[in-house]
N, C-alpha and C positions, 0 to 999 in steps of 0.2 A: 349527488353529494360528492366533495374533496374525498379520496381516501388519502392524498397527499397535497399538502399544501406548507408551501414553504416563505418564511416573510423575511425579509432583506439578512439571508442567510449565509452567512460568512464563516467562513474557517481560516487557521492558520495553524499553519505546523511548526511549531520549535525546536530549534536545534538544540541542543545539551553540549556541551564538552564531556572530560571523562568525570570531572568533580560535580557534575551536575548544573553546570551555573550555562546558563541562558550565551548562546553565541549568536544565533541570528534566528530572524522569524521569514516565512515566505507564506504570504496569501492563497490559498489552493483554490476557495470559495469566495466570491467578493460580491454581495447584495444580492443575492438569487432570489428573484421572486418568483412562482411556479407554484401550478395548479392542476392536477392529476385527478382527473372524475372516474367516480368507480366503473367497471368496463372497458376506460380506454387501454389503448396498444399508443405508446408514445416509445418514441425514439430520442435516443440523446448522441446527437455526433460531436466528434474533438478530436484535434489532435494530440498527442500527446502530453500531458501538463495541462491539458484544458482545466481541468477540472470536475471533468464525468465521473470520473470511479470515485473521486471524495464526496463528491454530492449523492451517489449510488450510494454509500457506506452510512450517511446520514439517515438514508430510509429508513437500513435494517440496525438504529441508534447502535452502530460499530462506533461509529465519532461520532459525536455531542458539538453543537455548535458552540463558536468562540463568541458571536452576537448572532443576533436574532434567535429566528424560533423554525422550529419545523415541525411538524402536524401529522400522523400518520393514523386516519380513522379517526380525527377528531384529538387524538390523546399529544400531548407535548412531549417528545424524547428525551427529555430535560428532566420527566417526572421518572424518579426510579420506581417508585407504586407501578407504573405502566409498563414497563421492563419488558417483562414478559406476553403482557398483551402482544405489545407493537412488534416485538418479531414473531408472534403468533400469526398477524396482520399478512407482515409483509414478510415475506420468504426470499431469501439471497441463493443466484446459483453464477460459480466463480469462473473465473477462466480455466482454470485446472480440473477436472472430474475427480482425480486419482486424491485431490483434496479434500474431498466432500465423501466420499465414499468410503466405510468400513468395513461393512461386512463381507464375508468368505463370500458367500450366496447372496445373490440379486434379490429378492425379496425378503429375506435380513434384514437388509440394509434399509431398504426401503421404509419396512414396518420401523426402525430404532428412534426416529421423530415421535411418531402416533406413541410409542410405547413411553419415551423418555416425558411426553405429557400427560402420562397416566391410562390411557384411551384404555377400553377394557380390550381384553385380548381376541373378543370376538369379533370387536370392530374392528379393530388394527385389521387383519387379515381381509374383512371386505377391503379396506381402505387400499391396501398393498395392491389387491384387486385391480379394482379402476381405477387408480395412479398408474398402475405398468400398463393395462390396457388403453387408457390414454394415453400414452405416449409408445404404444405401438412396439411394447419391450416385455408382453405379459407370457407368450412364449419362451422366453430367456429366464424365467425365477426361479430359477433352480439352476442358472450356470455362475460360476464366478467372475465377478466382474472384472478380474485380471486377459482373463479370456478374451474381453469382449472390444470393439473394433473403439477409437476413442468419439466416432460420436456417440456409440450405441452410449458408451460409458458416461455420456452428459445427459442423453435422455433419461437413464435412469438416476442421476443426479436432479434432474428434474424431477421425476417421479416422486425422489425421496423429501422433496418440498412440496410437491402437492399434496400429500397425502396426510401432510400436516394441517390440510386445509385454510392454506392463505386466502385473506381475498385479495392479495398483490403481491405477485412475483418480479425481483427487480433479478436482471441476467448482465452482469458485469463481465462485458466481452466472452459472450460462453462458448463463441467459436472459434477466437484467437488460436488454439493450438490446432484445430481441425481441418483436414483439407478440404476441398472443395464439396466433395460427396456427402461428408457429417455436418459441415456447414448448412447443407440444404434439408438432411435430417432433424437436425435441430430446430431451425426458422421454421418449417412444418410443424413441427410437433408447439410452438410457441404458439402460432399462429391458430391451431384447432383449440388449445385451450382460452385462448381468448375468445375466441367465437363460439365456440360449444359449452366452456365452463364458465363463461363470462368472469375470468379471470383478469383482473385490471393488470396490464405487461408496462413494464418498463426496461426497454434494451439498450445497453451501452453498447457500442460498438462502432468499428472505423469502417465497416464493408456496407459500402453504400447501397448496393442491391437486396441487402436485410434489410432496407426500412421503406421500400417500394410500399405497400402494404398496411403499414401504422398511421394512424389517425392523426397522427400528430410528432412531427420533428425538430429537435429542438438542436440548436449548435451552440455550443460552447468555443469560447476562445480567454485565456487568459482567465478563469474565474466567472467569466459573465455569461450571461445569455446573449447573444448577438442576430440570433434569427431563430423565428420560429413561423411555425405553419403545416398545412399540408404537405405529402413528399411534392406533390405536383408546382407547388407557392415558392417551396424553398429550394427545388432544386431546376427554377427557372432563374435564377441568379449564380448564373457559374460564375463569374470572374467577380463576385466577390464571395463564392467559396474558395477558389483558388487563392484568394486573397486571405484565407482563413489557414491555408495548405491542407484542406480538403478536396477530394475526389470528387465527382458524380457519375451516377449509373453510366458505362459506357453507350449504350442507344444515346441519353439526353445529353453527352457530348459528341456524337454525330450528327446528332440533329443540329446543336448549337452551331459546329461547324457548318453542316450544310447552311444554317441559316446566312450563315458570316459571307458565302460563296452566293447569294442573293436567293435561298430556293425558302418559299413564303411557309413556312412549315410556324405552328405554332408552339410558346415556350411550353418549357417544364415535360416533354415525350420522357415517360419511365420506363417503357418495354418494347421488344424487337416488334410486337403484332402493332403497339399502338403507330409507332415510325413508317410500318410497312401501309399500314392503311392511310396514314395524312399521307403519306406518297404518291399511291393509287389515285387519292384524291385530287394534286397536282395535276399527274398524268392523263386525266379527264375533263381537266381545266384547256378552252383553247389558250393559246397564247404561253401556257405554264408548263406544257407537257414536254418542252423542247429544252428548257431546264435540268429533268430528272432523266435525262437521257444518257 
């Protein structure tokens, strides 16, 4: 089944002056069609202005489409009766943590979802439970999140939406402010709840080695969809990524090189092990071994 599904879905932002009156419109959405089955991990890459975070914002009906329709579980975003379902549905986690995050105490904060839905207060506390131990921060519920390192701080922003019990979490760039080390935090802790909690993922994000892993990648440029696929399908077409002024994995751009240098390696390599082994494989080829030398 869809839990997101979206039909020639369009947005536009309007500018205002200070009297209110209309000065100009800019397209952000332009005919998105898109299909989101419950369980998957899909990835959505862009550059800046693509279009990702406004169509992210339509999951959790932040914005409301200018035409067409978008679908989250079946229900239309469109319908205010559904309101509260669909972000019940689909759970939003931000680029910032320090945004999402209120309370003094780590599991506070966590339970203030479960509670703000009424949950009784027995369950909330299971729920805070295995939300912080899924995400590997259930040691920490009792420190202040001021304390805490800024991936630790997204994990349990995480947490504080799981525990809400989506069955789809959309993560609109959650590692942009993170460095390298919370970044790998984060993609771990995404990656086990899709797998173990069969949590449908939808990740925006410009770090290409985040979507090695996701079932399915989608690029945006300009409002549209312009390629989709597997990581291995789409990110065997570097130059026209590059064409989009997207990146890829740095292995699948050694390989491309080494390809472009005559060495017969096949497209789309996503990881140093997979690079190292078609190598090996050359290197035991007669004739091919004097190539990789």
């Amino acid at each position: 089944m869809d839990i997101v599904k979206a039909e020639n879905l369009k947005y536009e932002y309007v500018q205002v002056d200070e009297e209110g009156n209309e000065e100009a419109r800019s397209i952000a959405v332009d005919g998105v069609n898109l299909q989101v089955k419950a369980g998957d991990f899909v990835a959505i890459l862009g550059h800046n202005g693509s279009g990702k975070s406004t169509l992210a914002k339509h999951i959790n009906a932040i914005l409301l489409p200018t035409e067409g329709t978008l679908y989250v579980d079946g229900k239309d975003t469109k319908d205010e009766s559904k309101l509260w379902e669909i972000r019940q549905t689909a759970g939003m986690v931000f680029q910032n943590p320090d945004n999402q995050i209120i309370g003094t105490i780590v599991e506070e904060d966590v339970g203030f979802g479960p509670e703000n839905m009424g949950v009784p207060q027995a369950e909330i506390w299971k729920r805070v439970e295995k939300s912080l131990k899924s995400v590997g921060m259930w040691e920490y519920r009792d420190h202040s999140p001021n304390k805490l390192s800024g991936g630790q701080k997204q994990r349990v922003a995480i947490a504080g939406v799981v525990a809400m019990r989506p069955k789809c979490i959309v993560l609109d760039e959650p590692t942009a402010m993170l460095d390298p080390n919370g970044r790998k935090e984060v993609i771990r802790t995404v990656q086990e709840l899709n797998r173990q909690e069969h949590v449908t993922v939808i990740l925006i994000t410009h770090y290409m080695e985040e979507v090695i892993e996701a079932d399915r990648v989608i690029v945006m440029d300009q409002g549209k969809i312009v390629m989709q696929g597997t990581p291995r399908e789409v990110f065997s077409h570097v130059e026209e990524l590059k064409g989009y002024r997207l990146d890829v994995p740095q292995e699948t751009l050694v390989a491309y090189e080494l390809q472009k240098a005559g060495i017969p390696l096949p497209d789309g390599i996503l990881t140093t092990e997979e690079l190292i082994e078609e190598l090996e494989k050359i290197k035991q080829t007669p004739g091919e071994s004097q190539k990789v030398r």
